[in-house]
C-alpha positions in Angstrom: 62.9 12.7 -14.5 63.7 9.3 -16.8 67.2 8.0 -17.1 68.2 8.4 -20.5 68.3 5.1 -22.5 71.9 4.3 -22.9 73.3 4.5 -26.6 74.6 1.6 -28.3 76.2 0.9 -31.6 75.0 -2.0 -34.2 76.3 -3.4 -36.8 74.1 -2.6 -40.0 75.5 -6.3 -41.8 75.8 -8.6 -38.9 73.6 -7.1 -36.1 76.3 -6.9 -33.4 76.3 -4.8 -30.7 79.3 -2.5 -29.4 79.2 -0.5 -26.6 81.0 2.3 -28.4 81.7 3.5 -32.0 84.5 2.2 -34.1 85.3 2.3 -37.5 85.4 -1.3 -38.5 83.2 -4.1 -36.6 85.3 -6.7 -35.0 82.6 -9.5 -35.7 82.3 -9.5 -39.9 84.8 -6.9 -40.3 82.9 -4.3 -42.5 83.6 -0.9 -42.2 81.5 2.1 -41.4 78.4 -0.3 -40.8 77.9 0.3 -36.6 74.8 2.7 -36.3 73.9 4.6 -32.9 71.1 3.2 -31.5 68.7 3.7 -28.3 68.9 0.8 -25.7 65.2 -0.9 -25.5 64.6 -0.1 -21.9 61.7 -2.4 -21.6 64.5 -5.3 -22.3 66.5 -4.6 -18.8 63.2 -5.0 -17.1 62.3 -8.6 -17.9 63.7 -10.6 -14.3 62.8 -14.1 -13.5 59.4 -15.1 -13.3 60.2 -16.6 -9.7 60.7 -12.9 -8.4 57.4 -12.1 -9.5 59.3 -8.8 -11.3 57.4 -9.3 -14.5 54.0 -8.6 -12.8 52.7 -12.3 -14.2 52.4 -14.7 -12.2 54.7 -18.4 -12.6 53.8 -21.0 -14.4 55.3 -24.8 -15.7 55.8 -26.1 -18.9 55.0 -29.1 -19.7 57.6 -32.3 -21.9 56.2 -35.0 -23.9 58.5 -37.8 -24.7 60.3 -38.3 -28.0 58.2 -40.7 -29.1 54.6 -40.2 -30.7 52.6 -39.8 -33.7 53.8 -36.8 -35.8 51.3 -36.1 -39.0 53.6 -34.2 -42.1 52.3 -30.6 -42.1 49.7 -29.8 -44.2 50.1 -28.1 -47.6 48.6 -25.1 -49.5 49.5 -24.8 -53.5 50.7 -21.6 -54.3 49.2 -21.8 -58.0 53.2 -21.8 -58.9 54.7 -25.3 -59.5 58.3 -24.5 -59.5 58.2 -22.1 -55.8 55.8 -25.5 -54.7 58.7 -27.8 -55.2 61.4 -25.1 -53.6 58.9 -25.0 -50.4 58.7 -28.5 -50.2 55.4 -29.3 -51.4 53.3 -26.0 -51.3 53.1 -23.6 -48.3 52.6 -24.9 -44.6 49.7 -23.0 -42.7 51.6 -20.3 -40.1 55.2 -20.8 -41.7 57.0 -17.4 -42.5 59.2 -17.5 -45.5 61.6 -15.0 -46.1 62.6 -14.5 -49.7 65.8 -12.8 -50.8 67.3 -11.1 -54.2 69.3 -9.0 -56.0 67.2 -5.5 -56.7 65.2 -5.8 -60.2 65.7 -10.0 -60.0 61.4 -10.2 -59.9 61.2 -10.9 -56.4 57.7 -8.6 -56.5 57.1 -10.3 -59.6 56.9 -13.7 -58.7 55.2 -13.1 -55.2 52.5 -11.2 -56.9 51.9 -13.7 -59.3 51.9 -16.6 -56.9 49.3 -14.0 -54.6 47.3 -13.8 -57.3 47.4 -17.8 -58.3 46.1 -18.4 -54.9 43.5 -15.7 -54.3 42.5 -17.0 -58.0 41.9 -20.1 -56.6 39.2 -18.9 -53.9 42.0 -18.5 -50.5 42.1 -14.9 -49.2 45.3 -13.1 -49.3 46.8 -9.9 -48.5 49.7 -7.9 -50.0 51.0 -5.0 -48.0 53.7 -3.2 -50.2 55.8 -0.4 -48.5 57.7 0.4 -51.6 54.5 1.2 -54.3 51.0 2.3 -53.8 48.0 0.3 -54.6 47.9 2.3 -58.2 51.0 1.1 -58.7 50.7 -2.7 -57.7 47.5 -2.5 -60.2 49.1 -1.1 -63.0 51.8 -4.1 -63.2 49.0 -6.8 -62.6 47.5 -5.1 -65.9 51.0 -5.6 -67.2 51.4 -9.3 -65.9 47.6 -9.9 -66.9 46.8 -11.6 -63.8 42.9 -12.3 -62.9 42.3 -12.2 -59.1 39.5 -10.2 -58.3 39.8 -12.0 -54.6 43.1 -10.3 -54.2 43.1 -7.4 -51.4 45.6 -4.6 -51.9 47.7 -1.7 -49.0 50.1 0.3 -49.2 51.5 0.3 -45.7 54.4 0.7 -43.4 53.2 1.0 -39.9 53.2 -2.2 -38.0 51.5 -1.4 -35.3 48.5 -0.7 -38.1 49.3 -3.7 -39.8 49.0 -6.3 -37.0 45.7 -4.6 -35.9 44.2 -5.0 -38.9 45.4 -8.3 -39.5 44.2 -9.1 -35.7 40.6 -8.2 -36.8 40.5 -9.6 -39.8 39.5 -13.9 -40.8 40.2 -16.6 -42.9 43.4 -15.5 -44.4 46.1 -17.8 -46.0 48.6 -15.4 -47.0 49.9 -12.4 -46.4 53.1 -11.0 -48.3 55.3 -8.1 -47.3 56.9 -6.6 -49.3 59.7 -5.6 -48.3 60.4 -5.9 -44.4 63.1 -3.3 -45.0 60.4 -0.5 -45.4 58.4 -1.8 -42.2 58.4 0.7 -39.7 57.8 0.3 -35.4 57.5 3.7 -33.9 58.6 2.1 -30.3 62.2 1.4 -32.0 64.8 4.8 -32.3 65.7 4.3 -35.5 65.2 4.5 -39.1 63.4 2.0 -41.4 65.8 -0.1 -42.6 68.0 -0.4 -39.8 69.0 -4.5 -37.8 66.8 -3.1 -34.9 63.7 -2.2 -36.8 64.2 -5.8 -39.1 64.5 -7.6 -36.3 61.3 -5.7 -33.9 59.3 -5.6 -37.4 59.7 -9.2 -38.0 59.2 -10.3 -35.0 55.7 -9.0 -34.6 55.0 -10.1 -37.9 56.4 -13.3 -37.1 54.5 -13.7 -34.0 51.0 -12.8 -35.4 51.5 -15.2 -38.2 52.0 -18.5 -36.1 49.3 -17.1 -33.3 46.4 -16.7 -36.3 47.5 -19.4 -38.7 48.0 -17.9 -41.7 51.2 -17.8 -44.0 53.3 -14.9 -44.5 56.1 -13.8 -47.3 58.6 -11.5 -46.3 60.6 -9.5 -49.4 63.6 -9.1 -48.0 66.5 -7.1 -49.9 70.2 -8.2 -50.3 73.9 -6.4 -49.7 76.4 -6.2 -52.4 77.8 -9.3 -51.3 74.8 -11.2 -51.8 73.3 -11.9 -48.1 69.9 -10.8 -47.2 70.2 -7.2 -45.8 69.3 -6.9 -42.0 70.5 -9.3 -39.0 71.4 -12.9 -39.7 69.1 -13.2 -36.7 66.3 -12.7 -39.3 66.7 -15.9 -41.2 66.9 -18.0 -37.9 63.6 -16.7 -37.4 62.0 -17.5 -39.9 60.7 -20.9 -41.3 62.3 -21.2 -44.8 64.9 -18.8 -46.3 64.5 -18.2 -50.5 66.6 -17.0 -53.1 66.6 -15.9 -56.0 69.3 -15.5 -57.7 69.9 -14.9 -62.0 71.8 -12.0 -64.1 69.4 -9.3 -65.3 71.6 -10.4 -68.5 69.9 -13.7 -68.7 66.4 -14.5 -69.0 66.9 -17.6 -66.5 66.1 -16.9 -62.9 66.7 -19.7 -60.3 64.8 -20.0 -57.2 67.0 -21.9 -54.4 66.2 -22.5 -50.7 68.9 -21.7 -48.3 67.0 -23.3 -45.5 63.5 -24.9 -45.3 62.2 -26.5 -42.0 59.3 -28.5 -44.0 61.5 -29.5 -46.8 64.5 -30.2 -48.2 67.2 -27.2 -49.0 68.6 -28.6 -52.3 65.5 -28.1 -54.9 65.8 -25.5 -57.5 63.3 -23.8 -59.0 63.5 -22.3 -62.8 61.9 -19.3 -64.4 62.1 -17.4 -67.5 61.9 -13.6 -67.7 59.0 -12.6 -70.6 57.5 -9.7 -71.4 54.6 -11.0 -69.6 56.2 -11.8 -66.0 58.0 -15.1 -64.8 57.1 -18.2 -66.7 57.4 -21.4 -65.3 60.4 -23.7 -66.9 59.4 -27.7 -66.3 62.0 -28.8 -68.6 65.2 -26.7 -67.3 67.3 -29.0 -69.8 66.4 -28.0 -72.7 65.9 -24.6 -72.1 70.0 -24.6 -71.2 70.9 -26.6 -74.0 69.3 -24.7 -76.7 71.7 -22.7 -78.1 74.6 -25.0 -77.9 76.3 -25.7 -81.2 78.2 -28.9 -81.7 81.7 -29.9 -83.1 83.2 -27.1 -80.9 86.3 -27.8 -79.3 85.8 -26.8 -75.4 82.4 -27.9 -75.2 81.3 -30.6 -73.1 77.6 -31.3 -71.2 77.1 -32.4 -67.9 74.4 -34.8 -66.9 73.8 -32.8 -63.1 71.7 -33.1 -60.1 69.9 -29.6 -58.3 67.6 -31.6 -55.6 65.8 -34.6 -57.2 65.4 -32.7 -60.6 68.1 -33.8 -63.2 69.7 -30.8 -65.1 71.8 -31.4 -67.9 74.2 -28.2 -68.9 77.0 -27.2 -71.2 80.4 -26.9 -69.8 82.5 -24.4 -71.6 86.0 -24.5 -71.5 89.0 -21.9 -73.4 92.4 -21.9 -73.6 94.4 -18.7 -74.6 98.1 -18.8 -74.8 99.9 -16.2 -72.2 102.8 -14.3 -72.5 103.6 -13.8 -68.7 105.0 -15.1 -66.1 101.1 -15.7 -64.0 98.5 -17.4 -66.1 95.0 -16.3 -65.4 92.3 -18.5 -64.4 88.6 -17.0 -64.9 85.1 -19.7 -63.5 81.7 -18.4 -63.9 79.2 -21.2 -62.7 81.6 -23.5 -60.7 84.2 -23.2 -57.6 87.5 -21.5 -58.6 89.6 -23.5 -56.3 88.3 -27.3 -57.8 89.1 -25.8 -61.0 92.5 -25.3 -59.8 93.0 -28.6 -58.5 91.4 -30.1 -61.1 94.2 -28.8 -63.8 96.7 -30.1 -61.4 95.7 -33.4 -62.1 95.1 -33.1 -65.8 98.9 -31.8 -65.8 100.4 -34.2 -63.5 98.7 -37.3 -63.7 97.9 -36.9 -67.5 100.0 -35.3 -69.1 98.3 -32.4 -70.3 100.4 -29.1 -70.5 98.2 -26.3 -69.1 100.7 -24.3 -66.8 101.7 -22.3 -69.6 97.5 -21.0 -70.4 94.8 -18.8 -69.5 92.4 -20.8 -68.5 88.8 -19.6 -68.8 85.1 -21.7 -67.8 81.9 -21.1 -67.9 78.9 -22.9 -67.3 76.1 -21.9 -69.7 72.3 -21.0 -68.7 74.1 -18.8 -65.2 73.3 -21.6 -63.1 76.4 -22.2 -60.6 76.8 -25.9 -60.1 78.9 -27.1 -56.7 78.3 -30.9 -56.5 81.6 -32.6 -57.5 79.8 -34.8 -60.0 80.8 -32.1 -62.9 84.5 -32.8 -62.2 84.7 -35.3 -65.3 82.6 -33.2 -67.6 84.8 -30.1 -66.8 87.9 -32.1 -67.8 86.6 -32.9 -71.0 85.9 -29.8 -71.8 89.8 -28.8 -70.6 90.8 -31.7 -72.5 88.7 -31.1 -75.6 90.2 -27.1 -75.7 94.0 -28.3 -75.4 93.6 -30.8 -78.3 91.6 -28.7 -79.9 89.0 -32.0 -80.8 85.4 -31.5 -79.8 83.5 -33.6 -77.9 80.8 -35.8 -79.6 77.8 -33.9 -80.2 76.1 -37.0 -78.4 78.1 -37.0 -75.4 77.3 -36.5 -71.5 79.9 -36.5 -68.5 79.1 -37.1 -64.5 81.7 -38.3 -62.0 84.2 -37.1 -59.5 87.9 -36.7 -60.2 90.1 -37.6 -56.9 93.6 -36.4 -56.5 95.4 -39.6 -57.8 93.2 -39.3 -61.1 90.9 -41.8 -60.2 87.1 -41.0 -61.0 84.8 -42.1 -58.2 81.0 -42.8 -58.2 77.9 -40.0 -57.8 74.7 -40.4 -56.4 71.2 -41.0 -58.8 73.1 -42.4 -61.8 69.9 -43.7 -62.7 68.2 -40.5 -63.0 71.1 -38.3 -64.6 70.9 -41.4 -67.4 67.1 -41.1 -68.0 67.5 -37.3 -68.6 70.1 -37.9 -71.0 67.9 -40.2 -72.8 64.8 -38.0 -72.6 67.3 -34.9 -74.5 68.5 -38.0 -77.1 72.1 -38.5 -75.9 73.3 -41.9 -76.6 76.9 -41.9 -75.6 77.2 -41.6 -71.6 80.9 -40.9 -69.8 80.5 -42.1 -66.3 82.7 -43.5 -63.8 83.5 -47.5 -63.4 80.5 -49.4 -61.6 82.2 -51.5 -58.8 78.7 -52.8 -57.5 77.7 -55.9 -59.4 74.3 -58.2 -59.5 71.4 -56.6 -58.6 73.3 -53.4 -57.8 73.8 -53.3 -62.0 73.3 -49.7 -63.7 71.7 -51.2 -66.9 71.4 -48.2 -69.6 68.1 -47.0 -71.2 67.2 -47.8 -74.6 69.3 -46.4 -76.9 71.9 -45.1 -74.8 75.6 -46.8 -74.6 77.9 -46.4 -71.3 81.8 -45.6 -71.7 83.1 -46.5 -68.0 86.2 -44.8 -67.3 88.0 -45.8 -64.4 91.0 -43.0 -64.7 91.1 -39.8 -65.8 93.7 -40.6 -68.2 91.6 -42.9 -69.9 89.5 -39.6 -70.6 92.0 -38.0 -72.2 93.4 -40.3 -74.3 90.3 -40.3 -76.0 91.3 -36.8 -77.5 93.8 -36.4 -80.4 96.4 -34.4 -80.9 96.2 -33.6 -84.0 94.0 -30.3 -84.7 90.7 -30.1 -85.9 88.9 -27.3 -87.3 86.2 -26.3 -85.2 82.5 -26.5 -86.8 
C-alpha cells in the first residue's frame, strides 16, 4: 500500500509553501490565500546523478569562455508595430512572452490581431483559447474584420493534449495561450488556476517551446493589486513579461514591458480602443494633447521620455481652499510622495503658500509618468494654479527639481526638443546647460529656450495678480 503524499499549503499570490495552514502568509502577508495541496512525490525522488538514483546514467557539461562571437537574435514581425517595438524588434524564435492585464483591457484583442497579422503574412500559428470556443473566437474576428484564412483555431485545456499535438505538428512560429490560468495538468492535485498548476502548466509549455523553436504567448490574468495572478516564479520563467495597462474609461491602452531579455524594458507601446479592435497610435503626442484647451490656469505640458519615443503630455494641476486642519493631496499619473516633496520646495524655497490647499494632479491621456524629468513641468502647473495665470499656450517644461530648488539636467534633450517642434511649440522651459562647445544644445528652427537655473526663477515668471481663465 502507497504512502500518502504529504499535504502542503501554498500561497495562491506569492507561491510559498507552508507546512501547515494559517490564516495570513508570512511571506507577502495576504490573507486567506494558502491552498491545501498534494506534495509531488516524483520531486523527493530526484538524488544525485552520481548515485545513479535517477536510473540515467552521468554525464559532463561542458564551459566555453566569455569571449566569442555572439550574433543578435533573430527577429519575426508580428504584423503590429507598436507590440514590435515593446519586444524589442519583433518576436525572437523560441522566446515565451507572458502578457498581463486588467480583465476586459484587450489582452485577447490585441494577441488575436497580432495572430492573425502574422498568419496573414504566410507564418503558421496556433491559438489555443481555454476561455471561448472556436465559434466564439470566429465570431469576434468577424467583429475585428481580420483576414487570416492561415490562422488555425482550439479550444483546449488539457496540456498533456496540447504538447502532443504541438509535438506532431511542423513549421510553427507562434502559438498563443490564452489564458495559462485555464490550462489544466491532470498529474497536479489541484484546480485550474491554482500556483501549482501555473507553474507545472507553464513549464511544459515552456519547455516544448524552446525544444521545437517556435514562439509562444501566454495570457496571463492579474490580482486586484495589479500583479500577474499565479507564482512570481512564472515571470522568471519566461523570456519577456508584458503589460498592459489603460482605464476601460479611456480609449488609450499602453503596452509596457516589465522585463525583456532581447530588449530593452522601457519602450511603450500605444493603442486606441475603436469599435473595430486596437488601432495602432504612432504619434502618442498628439493623440494626448488633443483636447487640451489653452489660457487655463493649472495647465502645463511636459516634453517626456517612455523608452526612445518622446511623449509630450498635459500636466494638470488644482488648488481648492480647505477648511481643516489636514489638506488633501490627490496624483493620478505621477508618484504621490515627489509630489509631496515637490510642494515642499515650492513653499520653502519659493515662497509659494500651499500648506493651507487641497492639492489635486492629474496627468491627462492615463499614462503614469515616473522619470523625474516632469518635476519642472509639474511646478508650473502648481505655480500656474496658485497665481491663477496660465501658462503660455506655447509652452513646454522638462527638468528635475532637487531639494535646494535647483533644476538639474535630463537625458535626450535633443529629442524631447524635436518633438516639441514637430507639435509647434516654440517656447521651451529647460534646465541651465552647464556643458559648452561642442556639448551645445542648439534649438530647432523656430523654437526659443528659457534656461532656468532655480526653481524660483520659474515662479517668478507667474503674477499675482488674477486672471480670468479662458
Amino acid at each position: 500500500m502507497g504512502k500518502r503524499p504529504q499535504a502542503r499549503y501554498v500561497c495562491q499570490n506569492c507561491g510559498a509553501v507552508w507546512p501547515k495552514w494559517s490564516g495570513r502568509c508570512d511571506a507577502c502577508g495576504e490573507w486567506n490565500t494558502l491552498v491545501e495541496e498534494a506534495a509531488d512525490a516524483r520531486s523527493a525522488s530526484v538524488r544525485p546523478a552520481a548515485t545513479g538514483g535517477t536510473g540515467r546514467a552521468a554525464g559532463r557539461i561542458g564551459f566555453v569562455g566569455l569571449e566569442g562571437a555572439a550574433e543578435p537574435p533573430p527577429r519575426i514581425g508580428t504584423g503590429i508595430a507598436e507590440l514590435d517595438r515593446v519586444l524589442g524588434g519583433g518576436l525572437v524564435p523560441a522566446s515565451v512572452v507572458l502578457v498581463g492585464g486588467d480583465p476586459g483591457i484587450g489582452k485577447s484583442t490585441l494577441m488575436l490581431q497580432a495572430a492573425a497579422a502574422m498568419a496573414a503574412a504566410g507564418r503558421r500559428v496556433l491559438y489555443i483559447s481555454g476561455e471561448e470556443a472556436v465559434d466564439q473566437l470566429r465570431m469576434r474576428g468577424r467583429r475585428l474584420d481580420l483576414k487570416a484564412p492561415g490562422l488555425e483555431l482550439a479550444a483546449a485545456i488539457n496540456v498533456v493534449d496540447i504538447a502532443q499535438t504541438l509535438e506532431a505538428e511542423r513549421d510553427i512560429a507562434l502559438v498563443v495561450i490564452d489564458s495559462i490560468q485555464t490550462m489544466w495538468l491532470e498529474t497536479v492535485e489541484s484546480a485550474p488556476g491554482s500556483v501549482s498548476q501555473v507553474r507545472s502548466a507553464g513549464f511544459e509549455l515552456i519547455r516544448l517551446a524552446k525544444s521545437r523553436g517556435f514562439g509562444l504567448i501566454l495570457v496571463g490574468h492579474v490580482t486586484k493589486e495589479g500583479a500577474i495572478a499565479g507564482p512570481r516564479v512564472l515571470e522568471h520563467m519566461v523570456d519577456a513579461v508584458l503589460y498592459f495597462e489603460g482605464d476601460r474609461g479611456h480609449q488609450f491602452r499602453i503596452l509596457r514591458a516589465a522585463k525583456n531579455r532581447f530588449g530593452a524594458t522601457d519602450e511603450i507601446g500605444v493603442f486606441a480602443m475603436t469599435d473595430r479592435g486596437l488601432s495602432e497610435v504612432p504619434n502618442p503626442s498628439a493623440l494626448f494633447l488633443a483636447e487640451r484647451r489653452g489660457n487655463i490656469a493649472g495647465s502645463a505640458v511636459f516634453a517626456g521620455l517612455e523608452g526612445t519615443r518622446p511623449v509630450l503630455l498635459e500636466v494638470q494641476a488644482l488648488l481648492a481652499p480647505n477648511t481643516g486642519s489636514s489638506p488633501r493631496r490627490a496624483v493620478v499619473g505621477w508618484d504621490a510622495a515627489r509630489l509631496a516633496m515637490l510642494l515642499a520646495v515650492l513653499e520653502t524655497r519659493c515662497g509659494l503658500r500651499l500648506s493651507g490647499s487641497d492639492v489635486y494632479l492629474n496627468v491627462a491621456g492615463g499614462l503614469r509618468v515616473s522619470e523625474p524629468a516632469a518635476d519642472l513641468a509639474v511646478a508650473a502647473a502648481l505655480a500656474s494654479a496658485a497665481t491663477n495665470q496660465p501658462t503660455s499656450a506655447g509652452s513646454v517644461y522638462f527638468g528635475e527639481v532637487g531639494l535646494s530648488g535647483e533644476v538639474r539636467q535630463v537625458s535626450q534633450a535633443e529629442a524631447r526638443l524635436k518633438e516639441a517642434q514637430k507639435l509647434g511649440f516654440e517656447h521651451v522651459f529647460l534646465p541651465r546647460r552647464v556643458a559648452r562647445g561642442r556639448n551645445r544644445l542648439v534649438a530647432p528652427d523656430g523654437v526659443r529656450l528659457e534656461e532656468i537655473g532655480h526653481l524660483s526663477d520659474l515662479t517668478a515668471s507667474f503674477s499675482d495678480t488674477p486672471a480670468a481663465d479662458g
